[in-house]
RODO-2510 file (C-alpha; in nm, 4 decimals, decimal comma):
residues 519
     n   res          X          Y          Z
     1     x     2,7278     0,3594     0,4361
     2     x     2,3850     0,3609     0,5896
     3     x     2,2340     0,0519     0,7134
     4     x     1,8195     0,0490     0,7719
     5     x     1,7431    -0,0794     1,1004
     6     x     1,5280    -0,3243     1,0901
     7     x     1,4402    -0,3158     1,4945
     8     x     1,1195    -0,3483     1,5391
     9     x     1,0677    -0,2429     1,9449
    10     x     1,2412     0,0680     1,8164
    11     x     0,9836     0,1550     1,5900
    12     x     0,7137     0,0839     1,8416
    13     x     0,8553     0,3084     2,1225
    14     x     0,8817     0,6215     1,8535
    15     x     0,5000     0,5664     1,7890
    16     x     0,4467     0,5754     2,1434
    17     x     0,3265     0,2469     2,2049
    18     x     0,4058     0,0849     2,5245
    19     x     0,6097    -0,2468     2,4587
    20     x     0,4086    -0,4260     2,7064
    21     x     0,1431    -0,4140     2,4897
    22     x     0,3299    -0,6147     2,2265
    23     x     0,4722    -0,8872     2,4804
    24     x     0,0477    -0,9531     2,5468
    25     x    -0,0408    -0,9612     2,1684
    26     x     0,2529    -1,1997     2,1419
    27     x     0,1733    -1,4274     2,3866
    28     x    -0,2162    -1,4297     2,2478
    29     x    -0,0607    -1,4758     1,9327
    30     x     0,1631    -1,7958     2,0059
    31     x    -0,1454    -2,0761     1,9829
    32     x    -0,3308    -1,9497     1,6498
    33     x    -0,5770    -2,2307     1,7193
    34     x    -0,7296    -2,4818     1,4614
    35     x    -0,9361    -2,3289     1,1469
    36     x    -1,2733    -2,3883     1,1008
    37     x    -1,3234    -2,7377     0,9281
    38     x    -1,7095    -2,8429     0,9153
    39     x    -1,9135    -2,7764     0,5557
    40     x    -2,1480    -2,5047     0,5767
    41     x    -2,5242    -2,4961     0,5077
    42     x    -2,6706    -2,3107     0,2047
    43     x    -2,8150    -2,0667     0,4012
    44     x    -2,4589    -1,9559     0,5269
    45     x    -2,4037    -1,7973     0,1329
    46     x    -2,6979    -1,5959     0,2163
    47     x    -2,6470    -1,4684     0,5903
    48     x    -2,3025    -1,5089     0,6565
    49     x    -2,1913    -1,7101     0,9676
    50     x    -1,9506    -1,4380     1,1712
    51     x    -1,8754    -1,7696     1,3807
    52     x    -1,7098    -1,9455     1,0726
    53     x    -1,4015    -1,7324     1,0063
    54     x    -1,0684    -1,7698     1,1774
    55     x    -0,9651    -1,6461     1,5557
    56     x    -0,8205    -1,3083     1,6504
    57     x    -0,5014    -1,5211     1,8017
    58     x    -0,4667    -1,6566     1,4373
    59     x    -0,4802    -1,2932     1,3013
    60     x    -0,1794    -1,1567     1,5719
    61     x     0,0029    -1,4333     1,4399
    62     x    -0,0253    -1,3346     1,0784
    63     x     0,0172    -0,9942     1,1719
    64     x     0,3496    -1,1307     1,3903
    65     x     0,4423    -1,3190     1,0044
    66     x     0,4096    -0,9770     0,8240
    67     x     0,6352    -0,7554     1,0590
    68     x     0,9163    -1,0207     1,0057
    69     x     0,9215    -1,0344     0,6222
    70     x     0,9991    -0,6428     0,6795
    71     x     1,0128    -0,4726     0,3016
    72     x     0,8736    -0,6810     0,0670
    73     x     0,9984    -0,5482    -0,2539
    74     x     0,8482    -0,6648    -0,5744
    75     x     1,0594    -0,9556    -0,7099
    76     x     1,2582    -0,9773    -0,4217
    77     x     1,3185    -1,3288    -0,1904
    78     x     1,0939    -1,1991     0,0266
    79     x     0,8163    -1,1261    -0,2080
    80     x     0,8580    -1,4521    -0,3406
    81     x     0,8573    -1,6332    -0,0079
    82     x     0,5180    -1,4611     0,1055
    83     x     0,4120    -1,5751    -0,2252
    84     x     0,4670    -1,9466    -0,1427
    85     x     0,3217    -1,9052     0,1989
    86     x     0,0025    -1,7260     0,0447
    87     x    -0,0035    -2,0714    -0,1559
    88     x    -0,0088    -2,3219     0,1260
    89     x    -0,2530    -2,1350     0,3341
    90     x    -0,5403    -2,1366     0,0171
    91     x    -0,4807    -2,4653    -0,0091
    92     x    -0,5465    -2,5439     0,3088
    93     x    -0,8523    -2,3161     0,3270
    94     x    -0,9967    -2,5626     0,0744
    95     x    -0,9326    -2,3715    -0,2393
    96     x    -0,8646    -2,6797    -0,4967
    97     x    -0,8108    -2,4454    -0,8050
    98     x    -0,4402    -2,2426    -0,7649
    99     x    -0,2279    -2,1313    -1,0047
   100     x     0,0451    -1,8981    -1,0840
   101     x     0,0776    -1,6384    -1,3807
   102     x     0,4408    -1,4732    -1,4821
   103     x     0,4706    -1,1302    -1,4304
   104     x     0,8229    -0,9467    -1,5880
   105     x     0,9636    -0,6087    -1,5076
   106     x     1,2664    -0,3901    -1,4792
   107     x     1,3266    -0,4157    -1,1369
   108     x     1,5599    -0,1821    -0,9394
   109     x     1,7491    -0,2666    -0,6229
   110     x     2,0634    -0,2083    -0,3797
   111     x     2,2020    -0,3373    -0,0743
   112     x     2,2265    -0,1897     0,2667
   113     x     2,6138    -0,1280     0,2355
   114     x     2,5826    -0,0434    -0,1447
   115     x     2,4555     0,3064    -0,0520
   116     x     2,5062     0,6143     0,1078
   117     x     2,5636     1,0334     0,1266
   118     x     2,8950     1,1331     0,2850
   119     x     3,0720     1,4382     0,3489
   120     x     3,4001     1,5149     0,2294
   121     x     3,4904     1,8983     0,2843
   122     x     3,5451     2,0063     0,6250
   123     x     3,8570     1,8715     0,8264
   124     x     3,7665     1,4836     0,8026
   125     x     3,5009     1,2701     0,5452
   126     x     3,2144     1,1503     0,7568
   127     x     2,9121     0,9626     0,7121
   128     x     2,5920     1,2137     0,6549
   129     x     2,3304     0,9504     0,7702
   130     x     2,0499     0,8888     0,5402
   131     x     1,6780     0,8063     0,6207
   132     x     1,6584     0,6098     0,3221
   133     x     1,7056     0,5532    -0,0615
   134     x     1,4677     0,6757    -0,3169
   135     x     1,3366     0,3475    -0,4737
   136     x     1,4398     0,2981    -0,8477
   137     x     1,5637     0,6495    -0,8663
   138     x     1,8910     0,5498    -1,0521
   139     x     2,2863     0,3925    -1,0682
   140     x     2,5873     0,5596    -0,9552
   141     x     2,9369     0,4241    -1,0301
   142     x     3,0526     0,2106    -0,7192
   143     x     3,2551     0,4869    -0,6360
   144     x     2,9861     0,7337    -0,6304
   145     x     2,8848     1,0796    -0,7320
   146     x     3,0472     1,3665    -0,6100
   147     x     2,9516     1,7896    -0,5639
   148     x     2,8967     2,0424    -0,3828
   149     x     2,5281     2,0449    -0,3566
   150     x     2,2769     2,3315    -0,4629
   151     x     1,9770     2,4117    -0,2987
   152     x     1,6502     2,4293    -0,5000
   153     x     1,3959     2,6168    -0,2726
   154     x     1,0088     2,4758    -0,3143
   155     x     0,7577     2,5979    -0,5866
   156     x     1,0884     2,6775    -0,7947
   157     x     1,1435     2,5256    -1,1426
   158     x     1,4248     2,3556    -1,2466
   159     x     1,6125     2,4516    -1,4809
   160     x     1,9710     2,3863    -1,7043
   161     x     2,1626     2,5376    -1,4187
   162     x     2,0524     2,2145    -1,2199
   163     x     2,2972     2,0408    -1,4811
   164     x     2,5473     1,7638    -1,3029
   165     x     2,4529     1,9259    -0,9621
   166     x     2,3776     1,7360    -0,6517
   167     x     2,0434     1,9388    -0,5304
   168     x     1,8628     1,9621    -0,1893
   169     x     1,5526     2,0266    -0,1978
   170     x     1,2422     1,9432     0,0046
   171     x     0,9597     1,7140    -0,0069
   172     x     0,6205     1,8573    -0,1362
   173     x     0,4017     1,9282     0,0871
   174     x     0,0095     1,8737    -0,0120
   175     x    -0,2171     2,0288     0,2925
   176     x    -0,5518     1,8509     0,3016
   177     x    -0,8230     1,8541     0,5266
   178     x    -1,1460     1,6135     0,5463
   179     x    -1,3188     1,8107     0,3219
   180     x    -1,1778     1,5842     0,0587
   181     x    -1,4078     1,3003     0,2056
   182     x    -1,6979     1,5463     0,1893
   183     x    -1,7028     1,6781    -0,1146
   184     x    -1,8580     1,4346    -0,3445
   185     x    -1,9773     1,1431    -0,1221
   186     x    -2,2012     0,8634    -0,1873
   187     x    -2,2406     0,7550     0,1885
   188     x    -2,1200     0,8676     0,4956
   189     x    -2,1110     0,6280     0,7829
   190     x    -1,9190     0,8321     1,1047
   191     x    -2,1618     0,8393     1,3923
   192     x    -1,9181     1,0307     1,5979
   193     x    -1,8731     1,3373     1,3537
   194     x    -1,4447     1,1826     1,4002
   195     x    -1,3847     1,3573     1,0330
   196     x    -1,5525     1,6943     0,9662
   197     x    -1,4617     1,8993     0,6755
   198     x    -1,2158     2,1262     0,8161
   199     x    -1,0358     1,7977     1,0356
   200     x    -0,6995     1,8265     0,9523
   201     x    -0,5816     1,5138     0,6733
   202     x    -0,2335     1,4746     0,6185
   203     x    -0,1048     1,1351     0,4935
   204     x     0,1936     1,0188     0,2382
   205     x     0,0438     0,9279    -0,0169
   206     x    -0,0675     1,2990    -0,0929
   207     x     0,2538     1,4116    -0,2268
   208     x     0,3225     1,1637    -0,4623
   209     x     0,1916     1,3217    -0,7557
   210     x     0,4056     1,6360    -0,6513
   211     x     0,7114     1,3999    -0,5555
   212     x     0,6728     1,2442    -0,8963
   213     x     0,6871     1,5860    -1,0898
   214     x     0,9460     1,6823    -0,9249
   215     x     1,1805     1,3897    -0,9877
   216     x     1,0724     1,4396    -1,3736
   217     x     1,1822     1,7554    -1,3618
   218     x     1,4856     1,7056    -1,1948
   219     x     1,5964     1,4748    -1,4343
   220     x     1,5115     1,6613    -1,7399
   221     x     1,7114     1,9451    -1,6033
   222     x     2,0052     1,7201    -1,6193
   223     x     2,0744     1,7223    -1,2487
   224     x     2,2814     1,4424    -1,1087
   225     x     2,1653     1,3091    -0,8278
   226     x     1,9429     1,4267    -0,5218
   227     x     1,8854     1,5019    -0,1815
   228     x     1,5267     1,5131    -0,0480
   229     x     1,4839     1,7056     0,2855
   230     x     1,1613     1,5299     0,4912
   231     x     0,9720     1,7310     0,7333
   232     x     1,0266     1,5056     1,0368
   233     x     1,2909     1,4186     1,2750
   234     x     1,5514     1,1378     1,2767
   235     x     1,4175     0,8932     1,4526
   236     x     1,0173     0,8987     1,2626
   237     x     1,1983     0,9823     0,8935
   238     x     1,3744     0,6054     0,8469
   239     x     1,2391     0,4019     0,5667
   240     x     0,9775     0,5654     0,3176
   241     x     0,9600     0,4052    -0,0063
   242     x     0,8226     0,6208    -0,2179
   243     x     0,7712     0,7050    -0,5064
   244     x     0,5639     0,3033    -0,6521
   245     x     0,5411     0,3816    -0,9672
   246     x     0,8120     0,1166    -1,0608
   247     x     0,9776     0,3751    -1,2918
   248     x     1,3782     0,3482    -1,3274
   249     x     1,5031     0,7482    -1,3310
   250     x     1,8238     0,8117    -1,3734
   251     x     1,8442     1,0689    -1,0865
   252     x     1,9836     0,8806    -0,7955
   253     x     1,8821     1,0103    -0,4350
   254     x     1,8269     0,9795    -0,1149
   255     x     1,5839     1,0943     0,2185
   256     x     1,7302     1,3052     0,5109
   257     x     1,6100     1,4073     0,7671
   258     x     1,4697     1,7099     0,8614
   259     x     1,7283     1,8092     1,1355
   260     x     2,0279     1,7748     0,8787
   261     x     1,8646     1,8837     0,5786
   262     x     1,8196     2,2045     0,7517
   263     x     2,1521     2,2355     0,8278
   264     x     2,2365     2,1848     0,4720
   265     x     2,0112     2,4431     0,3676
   266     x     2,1259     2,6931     0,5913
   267     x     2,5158     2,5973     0,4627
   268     x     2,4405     2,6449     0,0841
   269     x     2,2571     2,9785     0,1830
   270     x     2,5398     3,1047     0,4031
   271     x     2,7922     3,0134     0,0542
   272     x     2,9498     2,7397     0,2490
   273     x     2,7856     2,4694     0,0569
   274     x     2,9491     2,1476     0,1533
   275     x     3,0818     1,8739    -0,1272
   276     x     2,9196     1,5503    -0,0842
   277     x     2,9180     1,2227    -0,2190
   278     x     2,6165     1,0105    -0,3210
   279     x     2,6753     0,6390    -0,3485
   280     x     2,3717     0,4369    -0,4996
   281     x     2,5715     0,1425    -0,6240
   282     x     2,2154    -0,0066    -0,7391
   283     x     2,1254    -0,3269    -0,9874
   284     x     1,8674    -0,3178    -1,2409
   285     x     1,7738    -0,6202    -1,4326
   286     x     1,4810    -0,7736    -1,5526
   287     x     1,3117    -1,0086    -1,3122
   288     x     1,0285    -1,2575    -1,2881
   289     x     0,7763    -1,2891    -1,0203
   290     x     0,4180    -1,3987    -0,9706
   291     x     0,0493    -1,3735    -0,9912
   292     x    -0,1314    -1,6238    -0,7927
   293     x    -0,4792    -1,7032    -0,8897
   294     x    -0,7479    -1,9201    -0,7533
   295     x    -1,0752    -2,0247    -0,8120
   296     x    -1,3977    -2,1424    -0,5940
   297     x    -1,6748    -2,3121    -0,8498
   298     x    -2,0162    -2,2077    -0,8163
   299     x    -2,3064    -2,2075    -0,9977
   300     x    -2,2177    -2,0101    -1,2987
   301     x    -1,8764    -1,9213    -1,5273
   302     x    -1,8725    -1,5953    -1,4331
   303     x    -1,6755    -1,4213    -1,1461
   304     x    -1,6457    -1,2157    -0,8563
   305     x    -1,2984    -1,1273    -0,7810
   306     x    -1,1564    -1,0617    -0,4426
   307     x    -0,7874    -0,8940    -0,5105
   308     x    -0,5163    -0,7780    -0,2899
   309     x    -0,1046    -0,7799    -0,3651
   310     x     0,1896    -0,9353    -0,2436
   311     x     0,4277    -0,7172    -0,2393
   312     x     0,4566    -0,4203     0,0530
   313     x     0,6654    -0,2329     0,3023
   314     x     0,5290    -0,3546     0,6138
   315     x     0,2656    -0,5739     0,8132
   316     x     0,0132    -0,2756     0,7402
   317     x     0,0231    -0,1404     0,4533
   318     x    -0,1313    -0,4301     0,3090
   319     x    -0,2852    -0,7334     0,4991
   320     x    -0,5188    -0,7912     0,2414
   321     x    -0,4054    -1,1399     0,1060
   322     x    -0,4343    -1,2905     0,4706
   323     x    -0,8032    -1,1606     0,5016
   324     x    -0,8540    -1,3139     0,1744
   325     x    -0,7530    -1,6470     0,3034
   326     x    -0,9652    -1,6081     0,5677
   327     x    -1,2586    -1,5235     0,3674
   328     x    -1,1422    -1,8708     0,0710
   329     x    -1,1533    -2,1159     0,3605
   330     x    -1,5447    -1,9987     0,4684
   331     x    -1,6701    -1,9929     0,0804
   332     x    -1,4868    -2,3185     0,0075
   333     x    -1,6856    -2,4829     0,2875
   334     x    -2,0162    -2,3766     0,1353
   335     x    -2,2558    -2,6012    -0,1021
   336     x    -2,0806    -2,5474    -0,4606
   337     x    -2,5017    -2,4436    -0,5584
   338     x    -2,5368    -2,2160    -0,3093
   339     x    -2,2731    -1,9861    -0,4554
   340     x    -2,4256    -1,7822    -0,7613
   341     x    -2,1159    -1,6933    -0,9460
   342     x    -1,7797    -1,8685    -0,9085
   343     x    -1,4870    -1,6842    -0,7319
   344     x    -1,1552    -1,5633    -0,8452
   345     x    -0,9207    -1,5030    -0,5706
   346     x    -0,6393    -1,2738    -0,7361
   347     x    -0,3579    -1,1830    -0,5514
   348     x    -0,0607    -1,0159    -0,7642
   349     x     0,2906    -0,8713    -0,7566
   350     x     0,4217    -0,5304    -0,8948
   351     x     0,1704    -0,3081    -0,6516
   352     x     0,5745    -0,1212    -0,5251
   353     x     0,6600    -0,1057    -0,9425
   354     x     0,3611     0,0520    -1,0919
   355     x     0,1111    -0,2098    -1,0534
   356     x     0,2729    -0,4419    -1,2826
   357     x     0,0794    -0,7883    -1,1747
   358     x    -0,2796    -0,6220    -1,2302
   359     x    -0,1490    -0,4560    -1,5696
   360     x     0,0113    -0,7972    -1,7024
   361     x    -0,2970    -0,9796    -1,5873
   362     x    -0,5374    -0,7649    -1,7524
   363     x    -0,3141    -0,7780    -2,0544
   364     x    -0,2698    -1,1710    -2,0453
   365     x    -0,6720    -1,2557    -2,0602
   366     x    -0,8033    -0,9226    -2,2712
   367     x    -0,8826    -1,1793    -2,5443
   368     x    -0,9542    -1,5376    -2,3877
   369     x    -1,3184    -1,4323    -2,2643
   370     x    -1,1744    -1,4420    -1,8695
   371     x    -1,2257    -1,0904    -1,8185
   372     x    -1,5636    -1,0666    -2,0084
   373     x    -1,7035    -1,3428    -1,7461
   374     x    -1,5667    -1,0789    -1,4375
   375     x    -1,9590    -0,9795    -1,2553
   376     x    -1,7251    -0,7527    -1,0415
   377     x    -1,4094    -0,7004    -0,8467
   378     x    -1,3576    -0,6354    -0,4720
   379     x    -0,9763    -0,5181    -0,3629
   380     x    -0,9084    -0,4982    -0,0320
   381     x    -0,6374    -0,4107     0,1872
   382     x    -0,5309    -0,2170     0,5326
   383     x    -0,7497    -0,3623     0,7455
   384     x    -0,8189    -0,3112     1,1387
   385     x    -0,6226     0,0512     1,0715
   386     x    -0,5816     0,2154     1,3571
   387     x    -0,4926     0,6034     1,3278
   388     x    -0,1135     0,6848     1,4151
   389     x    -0,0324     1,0226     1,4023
   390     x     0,2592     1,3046     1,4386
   391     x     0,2711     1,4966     1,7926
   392     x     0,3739     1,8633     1,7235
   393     x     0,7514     1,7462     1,7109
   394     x     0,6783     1,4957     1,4216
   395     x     0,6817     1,1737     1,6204
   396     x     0,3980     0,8704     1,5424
   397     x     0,2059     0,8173     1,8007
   398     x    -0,1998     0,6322     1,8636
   399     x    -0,4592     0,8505     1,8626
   400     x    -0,7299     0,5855     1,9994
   401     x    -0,9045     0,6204     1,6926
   402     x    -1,0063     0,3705     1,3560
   403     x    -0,7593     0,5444     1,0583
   404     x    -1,0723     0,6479     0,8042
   405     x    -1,1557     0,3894     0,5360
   406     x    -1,2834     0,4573     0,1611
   407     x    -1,5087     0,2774    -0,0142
   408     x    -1,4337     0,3525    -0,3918
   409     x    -1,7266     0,2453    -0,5905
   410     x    -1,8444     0,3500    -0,9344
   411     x    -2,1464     0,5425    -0,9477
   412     x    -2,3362     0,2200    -1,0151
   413     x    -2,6408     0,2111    -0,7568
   414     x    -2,6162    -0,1722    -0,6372
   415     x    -2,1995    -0,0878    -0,5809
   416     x    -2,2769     0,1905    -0,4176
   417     x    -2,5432     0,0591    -0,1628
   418     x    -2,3356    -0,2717    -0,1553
   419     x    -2,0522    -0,0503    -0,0232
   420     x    -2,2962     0,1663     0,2226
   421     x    -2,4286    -0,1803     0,3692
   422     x    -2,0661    -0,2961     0,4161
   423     x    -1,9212    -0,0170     0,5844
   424     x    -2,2142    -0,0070     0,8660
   425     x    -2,1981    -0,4090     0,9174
   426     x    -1,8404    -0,3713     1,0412
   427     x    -1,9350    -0,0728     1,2365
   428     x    -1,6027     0,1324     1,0885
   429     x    -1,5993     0,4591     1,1417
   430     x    -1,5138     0,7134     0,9791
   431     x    -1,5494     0,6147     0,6742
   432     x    -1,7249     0,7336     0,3206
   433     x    -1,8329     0,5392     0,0069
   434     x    -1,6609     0,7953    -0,2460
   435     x    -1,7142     0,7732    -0,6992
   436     x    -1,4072     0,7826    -0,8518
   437     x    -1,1926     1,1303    -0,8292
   438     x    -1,0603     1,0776    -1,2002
   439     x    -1,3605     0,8738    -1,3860
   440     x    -1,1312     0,9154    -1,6836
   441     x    -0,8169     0,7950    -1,5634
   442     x    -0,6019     0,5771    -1,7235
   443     x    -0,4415     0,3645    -1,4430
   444     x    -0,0942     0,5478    -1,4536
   445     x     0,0781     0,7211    -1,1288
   446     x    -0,0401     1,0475    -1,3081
   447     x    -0,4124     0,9755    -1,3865
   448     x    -0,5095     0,7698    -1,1697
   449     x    -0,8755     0,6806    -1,1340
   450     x    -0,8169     0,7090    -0,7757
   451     x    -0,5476     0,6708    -0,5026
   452     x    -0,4980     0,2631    -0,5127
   453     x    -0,3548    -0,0094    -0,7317
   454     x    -0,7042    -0,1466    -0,7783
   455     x    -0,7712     0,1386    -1,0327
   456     x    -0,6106    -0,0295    -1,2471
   457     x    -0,8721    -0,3070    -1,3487
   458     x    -1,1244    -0,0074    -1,3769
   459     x    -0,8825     0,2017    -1,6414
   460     x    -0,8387    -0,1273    -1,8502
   461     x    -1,1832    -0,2343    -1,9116
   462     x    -1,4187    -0,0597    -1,7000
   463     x    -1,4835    -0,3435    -1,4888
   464     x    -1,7263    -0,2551    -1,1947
   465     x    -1,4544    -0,2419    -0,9045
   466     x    -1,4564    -0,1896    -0,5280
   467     x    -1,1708    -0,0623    -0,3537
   468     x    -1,1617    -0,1341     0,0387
   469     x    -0,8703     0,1317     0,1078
   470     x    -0,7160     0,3527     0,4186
   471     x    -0,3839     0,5221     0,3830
   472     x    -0,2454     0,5006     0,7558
   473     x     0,0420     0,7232     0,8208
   474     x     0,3412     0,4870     0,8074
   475     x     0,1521     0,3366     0,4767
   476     x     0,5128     0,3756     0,2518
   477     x     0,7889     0,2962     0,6115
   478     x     0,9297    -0,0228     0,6148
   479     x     1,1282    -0,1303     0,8537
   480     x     0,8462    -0,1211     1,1424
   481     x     0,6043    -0,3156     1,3800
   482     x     0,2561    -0,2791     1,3429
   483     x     0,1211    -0,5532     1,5260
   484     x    -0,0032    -0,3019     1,8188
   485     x    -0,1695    -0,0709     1,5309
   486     x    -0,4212    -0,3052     1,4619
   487     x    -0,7763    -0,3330     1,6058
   488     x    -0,8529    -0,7139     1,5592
   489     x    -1,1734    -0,7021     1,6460
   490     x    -1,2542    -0,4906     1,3804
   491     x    -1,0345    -0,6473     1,1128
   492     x    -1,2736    -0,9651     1,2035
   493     x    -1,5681    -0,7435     1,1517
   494     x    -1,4630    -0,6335     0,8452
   495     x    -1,3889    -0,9480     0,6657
   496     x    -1,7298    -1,0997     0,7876
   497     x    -1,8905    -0,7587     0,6510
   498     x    -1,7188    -0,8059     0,3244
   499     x    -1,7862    -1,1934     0,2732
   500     x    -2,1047    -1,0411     0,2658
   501     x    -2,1085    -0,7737     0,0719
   502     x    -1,9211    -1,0176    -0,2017
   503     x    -2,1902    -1,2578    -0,1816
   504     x    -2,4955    -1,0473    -0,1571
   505     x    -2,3227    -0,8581    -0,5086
   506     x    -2,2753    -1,2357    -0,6453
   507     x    -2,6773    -1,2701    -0,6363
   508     x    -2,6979    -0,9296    -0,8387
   509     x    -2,7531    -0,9355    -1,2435
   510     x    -2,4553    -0,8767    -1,4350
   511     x    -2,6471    -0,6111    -1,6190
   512     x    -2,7003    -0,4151    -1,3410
   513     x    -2,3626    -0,4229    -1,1789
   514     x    -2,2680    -0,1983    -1,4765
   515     x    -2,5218     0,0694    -1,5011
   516     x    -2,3409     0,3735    -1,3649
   517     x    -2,5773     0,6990    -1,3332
   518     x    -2,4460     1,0802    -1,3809
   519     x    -2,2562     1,2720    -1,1173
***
């Protein structure tokens, strides 16, 4: 069976990135420092204080924290663990008001040794190495499945023949360019021209909706497990986890690389297609994890909501609950009058199954008035991005450049401007304040309002929402480092930048937060 490394200096030498680099970030990162303690003047709810938020050594250290937990998978001891931690550090940023909030699902999972694609023609069974499992994508028998595989070529339709099969096929590919930022923007804030309309745009989370479809109709075809070719080498393909949408298929499969699912391929189109077995020995069972909520008093009953999940595959693809911390332990310092609206720190589990946490909590207060006092809701995640990319043979490497970042705002003129104001105080760049892609979307994997977990609030009730999102290459790996793919500096400017875009929103009407004008 395959094990996933979990080496982290392994990861950072296939990106490119000189290990030296990591031994100074680690040493800055060994003395975080003491947080900020001292109660802050009214006037710091107006112009915020960039002086008053934690240190960039405390930030590598968090970022150190996240690499370690590795996958967090929703439900999972690791989840859970992050959850606690997530706990202790709002409480001692001050925030008095914590709670938690059940959230149940049908979670999938298997063990490193529980899985597995081997070979068993030819003159002795071997191990076919695997880049990874295909999350939630079904249950063989502990003894596996076994076939000789069929190959399905792209853009083909599956069909009855597909029944009981084993099929190879490869992942959809989804060619974009940054024409899809240009299209129907709001604001544009990229001084250096770094994403025209013709720049090339290729990131993961583009072929989900393909990936999806395809698993669908895989399954309805009756086919019995699957092989899913990647279009990179061995050493960049380990670890996707993909697809989220938390649904339990009963199609098991797993990634290969590009390397041997070529030379698969070329076997089942020679008529020498070799008989394989697929072990995904998984468990599904229903499972409890958490919401944790918290609340700064101000002025008024009603809310602004800063939101970010739990769960996640690695130190970057979300960092959003530790720059939420940092932004609870500056507004807990301030006068309790000199915030306008109270604040709702949400940070939920279920973003790797479908969004459950946001769903469930959405469901949980529809009818106890909590969701009626919601002004408006900022999610955030990804931040201080920095743009790894595939050289021409498919391995990660730095570009020197910010990844882009999306502001998703409804077309409601305070969010927009709000968002505009935001984007320029941090000084990122690229990066576009774009209206929803989907305004009628209803939150699911297939309608989506647009590409984040945040969407979600929006498609339940409409609430006015921001979405702080980038979609870095390694967004769905686990297994990796990213402490060197982080700019600090500009992960501090953006949490100062939107501490202030949440307050300067808090002093708008709630009336006008919600008029939304025509494309």
């Amino acid at each position: 069976m395959k094990a996933k490394s979990q080496d982290i200096s392994r990861y950072l030498l296939r990106a490119g990135v000189a290990l030296a680099t990591a031994t100074a970030l680690s040493a800055c990162a060994s003395k975080p420092g003491p947080w900020p303690a001292r109660a802050l003047p009214a006037n710091a709810a107006v112009m915020v204080d960039a002086t008053q938020f934690l240190s960039r050594k405390q930030l590598v250290d968090w970022q150190y924290d996240l690499d370690g937990r590795l996958l967090r998978a929703t439900g999972s001891p690791r989840h859970e663990a992050y959850i606690d931690v997530l706990h202790e550090r709002l409480a001692r940023a001050g925030v008095k008001q914590l709670r938690f909030e059940p959230v149940s699902l049908r979670q999938w999972s298997v063990e490193a040794e529980h899985w597995g694609l081997e070979v068993l023609d030819g003159e002795r069974p071997r191990v076919l190495t695997s880049a990874g499992y295909i999350p939630y994508s079904g249950v063989t028998p502990p003894s596996g499945i076994t076939g000789r595989i069929v190959y399905l070529a792209p853009n083909t339709k599956p069909d009855a023949s597909l029944a009981g099969k084993l099929v190879l096929v490869e992942m959809p590919e989804v060619a974009w360019t940054g024409q899809v930022f240009h299209q129907t923007p709001v604001h544009v804030h990229d001084p250096e021209r770094a994403m025209g309309p013709d720049t090339p745009y290729a990131r993961p989370f583009q072929m989900l909706g393909a990936f999806i479809s395809l698993l669908d109709s895989l399954q309805a075809a009756g086919a019995a497990g699957v092989i899913v070719i990647l279009d990179t080498p061995s050493l960049a393909a380990d670890g996707l986890y993909a697809p989220c949408d938390g649904v339990v298929r009963q199609l098991p499969g797993v990634f290969i690389d590009r390397g041997r699912g070529q030379r698969l391929r070329d076997r089942v189109l020679a008529g020498t297609a070799p008989v394989l077995r697929l072990t995904m020995a998984a468990t599904v069972r229903q499972v409890q994890t958490r919401n944790l909520v918290g609340i700064i008093p101000g002025k008024s009953d009603e809310l602004m909501v800063l939101a970010s999940y739990t769960d996640g595959t690695n130190g970057l693809e979300n960092n959003g609950p530790n720059a939420i911390v940092d932004m609870a332990q500056y507004l807990a310092r301030l006068p309790q009058n000199s915030l306008p609206r109270s604040v709702m720190l949400l940070l939920t589990g279920g973003h790797l199954a479908g969004g459950a946490g946001i769903a469930q909590f959405m469901d949980r207060h529809k009818e106890d008035g909590l969701t009626q006092r919601i002004a408006a809701m900022l999610g955030i995640g990804q931040l201080g991005a920095l743009e790894v990319l595939p050289d021409s043979n498919g391995y990660l490497h730095l570009t020197g450049r910010s990844e882009p970042a999306v502001l998703l705002s409804p077309r409601t003129p305070a969010l927009m401007d709000a968002s505009y104001a935001m984007l320029r105080q941090a000084n990122v760049a690229p990066a576009f304040v774009l209206p929803p892609a989907n305004s009628g979307g209803d939150g699911s994997a297939q309608r989506a309002a647009w590409p984040d977990a945040g969407q979600t609030f929006r498609a339940a009730q409409r609430l006015p929402t921001l979405n702080y999102v980038k979609a870095p290459t390694y967004q769905f790996s686990y297994g990796i480092g990213t402490v060197t793919q982080v700019d600090y500096r500009l992960m501090q400017r953006e949490t100062v930048a939107l501490t202030q875009m949440m307050l300067d929103l808090s002093r708008v009407p709630y009336a006008d937060l919600r008029k939304e004008t025509a494309p």
